[in-house]
Backbone as numpy.savetxt, mean C-alpha at the origin, in Angstrom:
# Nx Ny Nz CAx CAy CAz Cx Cy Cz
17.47 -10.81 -5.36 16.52 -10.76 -4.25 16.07 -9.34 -4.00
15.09 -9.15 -3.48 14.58 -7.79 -3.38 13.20 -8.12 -1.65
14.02 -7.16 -1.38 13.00 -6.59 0.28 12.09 -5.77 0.28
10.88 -6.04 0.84 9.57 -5.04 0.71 9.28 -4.88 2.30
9.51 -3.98 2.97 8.94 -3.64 4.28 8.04 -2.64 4.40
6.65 -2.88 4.88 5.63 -1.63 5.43 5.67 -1.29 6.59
5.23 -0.33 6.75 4.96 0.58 7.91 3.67 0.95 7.79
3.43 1.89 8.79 2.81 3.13 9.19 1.38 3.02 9.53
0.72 1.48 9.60 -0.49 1.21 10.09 -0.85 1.26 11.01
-2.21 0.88 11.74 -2.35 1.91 12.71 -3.92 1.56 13.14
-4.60 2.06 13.92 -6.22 1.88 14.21 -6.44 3.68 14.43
-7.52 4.06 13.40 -8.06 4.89 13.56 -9.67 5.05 13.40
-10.29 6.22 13.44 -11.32 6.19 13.60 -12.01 6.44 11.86
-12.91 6.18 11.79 -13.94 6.06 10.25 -13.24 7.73 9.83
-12.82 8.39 8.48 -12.75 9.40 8.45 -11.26 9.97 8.55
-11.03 9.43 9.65 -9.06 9.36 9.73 -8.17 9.36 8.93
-7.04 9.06 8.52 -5.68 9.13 8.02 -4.81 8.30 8.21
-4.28 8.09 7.29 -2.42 7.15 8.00 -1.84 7.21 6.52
-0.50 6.92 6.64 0.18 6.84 5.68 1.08 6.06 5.70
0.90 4.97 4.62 1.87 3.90 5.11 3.13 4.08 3.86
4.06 3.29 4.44 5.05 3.44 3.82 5.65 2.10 3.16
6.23 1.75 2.02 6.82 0.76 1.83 8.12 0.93 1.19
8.94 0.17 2.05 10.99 0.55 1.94 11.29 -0.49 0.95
12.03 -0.42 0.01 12.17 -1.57 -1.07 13.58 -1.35 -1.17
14.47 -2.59 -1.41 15.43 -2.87 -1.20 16.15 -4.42 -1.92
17.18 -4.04 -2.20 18.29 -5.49 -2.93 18.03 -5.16 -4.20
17.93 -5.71 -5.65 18.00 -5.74 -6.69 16.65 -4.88 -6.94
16.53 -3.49 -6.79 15.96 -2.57 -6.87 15.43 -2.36 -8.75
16.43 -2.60 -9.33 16.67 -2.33 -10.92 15.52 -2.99 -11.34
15.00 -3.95 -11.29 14.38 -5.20 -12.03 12.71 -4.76 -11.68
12.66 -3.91 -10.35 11.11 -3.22 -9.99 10.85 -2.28 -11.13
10.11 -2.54 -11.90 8.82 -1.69 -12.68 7.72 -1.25 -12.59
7.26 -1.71 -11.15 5.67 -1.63 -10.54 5.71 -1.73 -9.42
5.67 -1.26 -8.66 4.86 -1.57 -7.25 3.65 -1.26 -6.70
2.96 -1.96 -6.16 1.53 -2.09 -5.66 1.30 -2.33 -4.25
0.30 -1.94 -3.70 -0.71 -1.78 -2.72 -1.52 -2.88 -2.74
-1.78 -3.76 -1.82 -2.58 -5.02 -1.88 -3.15 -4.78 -0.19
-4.53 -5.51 -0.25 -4.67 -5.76 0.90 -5.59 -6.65 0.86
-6.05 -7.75 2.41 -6.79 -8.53 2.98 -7.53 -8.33 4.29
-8.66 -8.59 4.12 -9.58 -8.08 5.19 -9.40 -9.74 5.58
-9.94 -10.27 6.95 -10.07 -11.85 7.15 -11.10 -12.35 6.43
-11.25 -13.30 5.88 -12.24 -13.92 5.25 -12.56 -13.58 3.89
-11.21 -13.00 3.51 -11.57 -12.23 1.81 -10.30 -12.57 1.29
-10.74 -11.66 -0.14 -9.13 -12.31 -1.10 -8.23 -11.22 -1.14
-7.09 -11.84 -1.23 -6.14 -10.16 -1.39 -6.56 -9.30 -2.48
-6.74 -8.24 -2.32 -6.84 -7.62 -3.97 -5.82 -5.92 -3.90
-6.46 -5.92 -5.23 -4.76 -5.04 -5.43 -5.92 -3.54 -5.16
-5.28 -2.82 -4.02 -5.98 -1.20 -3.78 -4.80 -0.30 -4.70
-3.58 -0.31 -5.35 -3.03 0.78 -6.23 -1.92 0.44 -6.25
-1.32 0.67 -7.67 0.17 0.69 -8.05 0.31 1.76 -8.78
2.06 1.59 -8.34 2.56 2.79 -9.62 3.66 2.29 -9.77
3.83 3.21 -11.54 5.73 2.63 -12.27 6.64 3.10 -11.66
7.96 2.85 -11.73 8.87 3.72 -10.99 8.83 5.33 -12.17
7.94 4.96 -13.03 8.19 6.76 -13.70 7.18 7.30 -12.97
6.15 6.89 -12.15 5.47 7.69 -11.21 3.85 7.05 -12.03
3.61 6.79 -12.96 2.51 6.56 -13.14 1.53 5.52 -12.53
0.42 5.90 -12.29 -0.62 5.08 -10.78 -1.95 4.63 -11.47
-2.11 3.75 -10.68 -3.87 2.90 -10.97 -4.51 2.60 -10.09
-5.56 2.87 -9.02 -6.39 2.89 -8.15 -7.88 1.71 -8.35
-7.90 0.65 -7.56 -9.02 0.09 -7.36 -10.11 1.43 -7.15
-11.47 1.05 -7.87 -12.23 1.98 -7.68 -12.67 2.17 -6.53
-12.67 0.94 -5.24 -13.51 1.33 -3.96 -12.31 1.97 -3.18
-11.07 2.72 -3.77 -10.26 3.65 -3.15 -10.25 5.01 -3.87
-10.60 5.33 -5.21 -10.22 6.59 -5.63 -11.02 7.26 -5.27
-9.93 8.78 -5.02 -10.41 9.86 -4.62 -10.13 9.94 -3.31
-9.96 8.82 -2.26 -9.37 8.82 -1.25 -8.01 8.42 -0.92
-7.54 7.73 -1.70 -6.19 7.28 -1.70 -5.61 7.70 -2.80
-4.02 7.59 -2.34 -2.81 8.08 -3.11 -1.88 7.78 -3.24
-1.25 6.95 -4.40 -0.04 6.41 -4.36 0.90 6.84 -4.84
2.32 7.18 -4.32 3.32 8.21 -5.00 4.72 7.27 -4.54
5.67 7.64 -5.18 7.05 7.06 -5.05 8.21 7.72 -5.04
9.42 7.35 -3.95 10.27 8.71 -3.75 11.33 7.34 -4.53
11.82 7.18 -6.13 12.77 6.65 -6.48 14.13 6.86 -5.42
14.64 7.89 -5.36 15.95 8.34 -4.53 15.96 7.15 -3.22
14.54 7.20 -2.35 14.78 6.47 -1.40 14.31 5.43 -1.04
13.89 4.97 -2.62 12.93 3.47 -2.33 12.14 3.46 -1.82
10.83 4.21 -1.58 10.21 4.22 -0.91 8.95 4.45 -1.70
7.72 3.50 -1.88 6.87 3.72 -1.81 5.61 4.16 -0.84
4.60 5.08 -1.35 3.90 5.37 0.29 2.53 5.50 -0.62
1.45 4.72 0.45 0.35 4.74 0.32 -0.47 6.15 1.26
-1.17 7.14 0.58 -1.41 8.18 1.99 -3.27 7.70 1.39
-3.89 7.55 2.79 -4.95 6.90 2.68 -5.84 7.88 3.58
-7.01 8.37 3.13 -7.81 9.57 3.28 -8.83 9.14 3.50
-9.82 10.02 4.50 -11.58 9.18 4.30 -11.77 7.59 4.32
-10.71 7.72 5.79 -10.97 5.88 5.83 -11.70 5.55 6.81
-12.42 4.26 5.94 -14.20 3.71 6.25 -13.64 2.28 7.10
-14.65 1.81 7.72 -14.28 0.67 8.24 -14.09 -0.43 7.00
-14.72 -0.56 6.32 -14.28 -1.30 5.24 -12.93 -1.62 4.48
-11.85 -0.56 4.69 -10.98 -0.32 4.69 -9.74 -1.23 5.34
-10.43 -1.58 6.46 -9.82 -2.48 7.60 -8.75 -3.46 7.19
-8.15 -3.62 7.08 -7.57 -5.48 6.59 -5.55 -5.42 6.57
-4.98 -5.65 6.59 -3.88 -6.20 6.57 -3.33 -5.71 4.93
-2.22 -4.35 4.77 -2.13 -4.14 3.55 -0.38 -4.51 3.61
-0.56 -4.85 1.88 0.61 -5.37 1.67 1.71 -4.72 0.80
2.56 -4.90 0.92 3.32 -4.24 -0.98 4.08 -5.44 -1.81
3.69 -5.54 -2.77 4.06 -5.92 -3.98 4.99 -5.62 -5.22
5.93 -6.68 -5.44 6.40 -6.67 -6.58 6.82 -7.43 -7.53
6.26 -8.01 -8.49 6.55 -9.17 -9.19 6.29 -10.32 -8.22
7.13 -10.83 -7.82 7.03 -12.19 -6.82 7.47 -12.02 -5.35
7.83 -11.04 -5.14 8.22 -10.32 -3.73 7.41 -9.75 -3.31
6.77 -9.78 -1.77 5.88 -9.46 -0.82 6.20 -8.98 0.37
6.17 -7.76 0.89 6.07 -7.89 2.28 5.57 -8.46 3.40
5.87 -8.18 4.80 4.92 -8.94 5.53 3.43 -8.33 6.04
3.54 -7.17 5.39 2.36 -6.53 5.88 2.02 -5.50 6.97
1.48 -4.41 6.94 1.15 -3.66 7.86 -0.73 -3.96 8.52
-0.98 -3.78 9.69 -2.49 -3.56 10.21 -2.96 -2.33 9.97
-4.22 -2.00 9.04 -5.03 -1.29 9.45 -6.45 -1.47 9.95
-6.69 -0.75 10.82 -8.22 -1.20 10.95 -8.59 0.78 11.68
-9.97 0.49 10.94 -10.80 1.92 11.12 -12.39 1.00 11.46
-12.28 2.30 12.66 -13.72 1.78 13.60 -14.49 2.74 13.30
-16.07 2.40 13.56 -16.81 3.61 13.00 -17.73 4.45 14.27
């Protein structure tokens, strides 16, 4: 079994910041990827960025250059730091791994 908890969401303004965090936990070994997902209401989840646990990352294009995905192995912790955020941005982000999901953090950016 393996635990995915986010953090660090938040309502800010168009342009703003946050940095969310995701704590991963239980059978840690078997994670090779973790990802960044999110849902706006009325849309599909889609994947905004992952990375390997060797650190290597892949960015949906309507995030690069503003977002950043990095991983502290030592403390399980993946963190999304999210830059130049548009209202579009808005939606309910998730973390991912294989078949394990968190429950999700809120963001929403007003313009």
């Amino acid at each position: 079994q393996v635990q995915l908890v986010e953090s660090g969401g938040g309502a800010v303004q168009a342009g703003g910041s946050l940095r969310l965090s995701c704590v991963f936990s239980g059978n840690t070994f078997s994670l090779a990827t973790i990802g960044w997902y999110r849902q706006a209401p009325g849309k599909q989840r889609e994947l905004v960025a992952s990375i390997t646990r060797g650190g290597s990352a892949n960015y949906a294009d309507s995030v690069k250059g503003r977002f950043t995905i990095s991983i502290d192995n030592a403390k399980n912790i993946v963190y999304l730091q999210t830059n130049s955020l548009k209202p579009e941005d808005t939606a309910v982000y998730y973390c991912n791994s294989r078949i394990y999901w968190g429950r999700g953090t809120q963001v929403t950016v007003s313009s």
